[in-house]
N, C-alpha and C positions, 0 to 999 in steps of 0.2 A: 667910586668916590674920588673925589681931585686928591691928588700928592699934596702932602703937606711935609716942610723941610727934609722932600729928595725920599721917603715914605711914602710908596702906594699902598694903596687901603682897598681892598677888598670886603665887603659887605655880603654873603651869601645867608639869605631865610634858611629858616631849617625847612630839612627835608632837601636840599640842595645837593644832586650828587656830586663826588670830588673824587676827581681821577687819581691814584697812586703808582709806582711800577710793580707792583703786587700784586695789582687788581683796583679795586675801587670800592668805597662805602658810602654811603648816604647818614647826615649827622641828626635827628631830630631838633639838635636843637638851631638859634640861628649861630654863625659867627661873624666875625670879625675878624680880618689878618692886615698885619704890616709887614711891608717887604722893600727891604734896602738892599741895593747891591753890595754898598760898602759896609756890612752888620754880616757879624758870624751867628747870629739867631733871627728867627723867624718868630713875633711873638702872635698869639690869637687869643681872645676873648671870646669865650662863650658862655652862653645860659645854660643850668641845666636846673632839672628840679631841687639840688642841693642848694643853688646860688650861683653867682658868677665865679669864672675861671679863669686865671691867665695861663695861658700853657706857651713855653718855648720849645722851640724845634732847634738843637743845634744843628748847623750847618755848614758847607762847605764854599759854597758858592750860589748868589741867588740871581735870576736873571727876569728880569721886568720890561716887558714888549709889550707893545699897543693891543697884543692879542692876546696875550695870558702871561703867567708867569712859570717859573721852574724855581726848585731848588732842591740842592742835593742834602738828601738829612743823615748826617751822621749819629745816628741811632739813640741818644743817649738825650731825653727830654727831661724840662724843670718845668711843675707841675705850683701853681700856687693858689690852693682852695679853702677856704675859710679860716683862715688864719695859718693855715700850715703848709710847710715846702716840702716837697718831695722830689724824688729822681725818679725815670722810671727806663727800663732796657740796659740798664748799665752789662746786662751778659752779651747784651748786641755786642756791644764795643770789640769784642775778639774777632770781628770782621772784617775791622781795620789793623793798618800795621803800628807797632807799639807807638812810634813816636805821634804818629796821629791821635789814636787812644787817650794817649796821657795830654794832650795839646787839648781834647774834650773834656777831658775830667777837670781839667783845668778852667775852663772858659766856665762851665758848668757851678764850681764853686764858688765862682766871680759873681756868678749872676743869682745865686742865693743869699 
């Protein structure tokens, strides 16, 4: 999908696999992702049988090339489905060092 203000847009059908550094998974449903360099979240829309979802990735750094994208996720997502907010991996976060940790819990409470 073209950029729209300095946002690449990614479009994948479900059933679309997606690479991770974990491994990889295949999503049944379709989604939707924006990716800015300059943005400390990753946001994506999906369908599922409940209803649509926005789910944010927080992030550390995201990189957008004519050939794919990257970003590094610092573990600790905001979840926003049929009227209610959630957080989800906040145990991830011991991963990272405190002052980063507390820089995510932070960004995180912003965007709730």
């Amino acid at each position: 999908m073209p950029d729209v203000d300095g946002w690449a847009r990614v479009w994948a059908p479900g059933n679309t696999p997606r690479a991770h550094v974990r491994g990889g998974w295949t999503p049944a449903e379709p989604l939707l992702t924006a990716l800015s360099p300059f943005e400390c979240f990753v946001p994506t829309l999906y369908w599922d049988p409940d209803g649509l979802t926005f789910y944010l990735d927080i992030v550390r750094e995201v990189r957008v090339t004519e050939r794919g994208f990257a970003f590094v996720d610092l573990y600790l997502d905001v979840t926003l489905h049929n009227g209610g907010v959630t957080t989800k991996d906040e145990e991830l976060l011991k991963r990272l060092g405190s002052v980063e940790a507390d820089t995510v819990r932070g960004l995180a409470r912003g965007l709730i």
